[in-house]
C-alpha positions as CSV (number, residue, x, y, z in Angstrom):
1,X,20.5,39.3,69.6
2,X,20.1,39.1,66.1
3,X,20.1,42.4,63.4
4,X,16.5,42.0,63.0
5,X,16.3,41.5,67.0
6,X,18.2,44.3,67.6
7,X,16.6,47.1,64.6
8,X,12.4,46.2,66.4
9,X,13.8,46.2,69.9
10,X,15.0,49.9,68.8
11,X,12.7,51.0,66.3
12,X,15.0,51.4,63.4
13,X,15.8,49.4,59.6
14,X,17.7,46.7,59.7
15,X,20.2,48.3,57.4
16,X,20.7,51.0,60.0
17,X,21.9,48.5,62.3
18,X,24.8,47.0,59.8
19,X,25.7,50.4,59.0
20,X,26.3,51.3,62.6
21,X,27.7,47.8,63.8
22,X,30.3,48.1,60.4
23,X,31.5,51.6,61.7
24,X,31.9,50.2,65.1
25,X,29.5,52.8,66.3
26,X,27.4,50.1,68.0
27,X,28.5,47.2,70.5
28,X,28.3,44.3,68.1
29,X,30.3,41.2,67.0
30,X,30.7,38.3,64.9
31,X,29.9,34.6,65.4
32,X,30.7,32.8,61.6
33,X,30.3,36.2,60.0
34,X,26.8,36.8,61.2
35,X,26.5,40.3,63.8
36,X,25.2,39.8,67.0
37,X,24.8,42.4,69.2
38,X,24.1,41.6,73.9
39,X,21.2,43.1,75.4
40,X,22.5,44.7,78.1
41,X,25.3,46.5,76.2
42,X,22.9,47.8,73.9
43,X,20.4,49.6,76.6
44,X,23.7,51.0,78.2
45,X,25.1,52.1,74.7
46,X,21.4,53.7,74.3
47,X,21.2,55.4,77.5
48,X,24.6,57.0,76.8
49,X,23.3,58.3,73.1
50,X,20.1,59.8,75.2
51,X,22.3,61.3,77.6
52,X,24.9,63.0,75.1
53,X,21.9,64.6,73.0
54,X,20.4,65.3,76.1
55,X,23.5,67.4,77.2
56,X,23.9,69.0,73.4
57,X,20.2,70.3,73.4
C-alpha cells in the first residue's frame, strides 16, 4: 500500500502517516525511496494500538 492508500484505509492525513512510518512507529518500508506499508501488518499493528488504549482506559 501506498501513503495515500494507507492514511483513507485509516482515516487519517497523509502527513500523519510519514510522520509515524519516519519514527518507525508504523510497519513500513522503502522501495526506491518511496514508503510502502502491507496490509495485513497494518490491521495487526492497529488491533494492537486498540488493544493497548483499551487496557490504559
Amino acid at each position: 500500500m501506498t501513503v495515500k492508500q494507507v492514511a483513507d484505509y485509516l482515516q487519517m492525513e497523509s502527513h500523519t502517516i510519514y510522520k509515524l512510518a519516519r519514527v518507525g512507529e508504523i510497519p513500513s518500508f522503502k522501495i526506491s525511496g518511496r514508503w510502502r506499508f502491507k496490509r495485513d501488518l497494518i490491521d495487526e499493528w492497529f488491533r494492537e494500538k486498540s488493544l493497548e488504549r483499551t487496557k490504559s482506559d
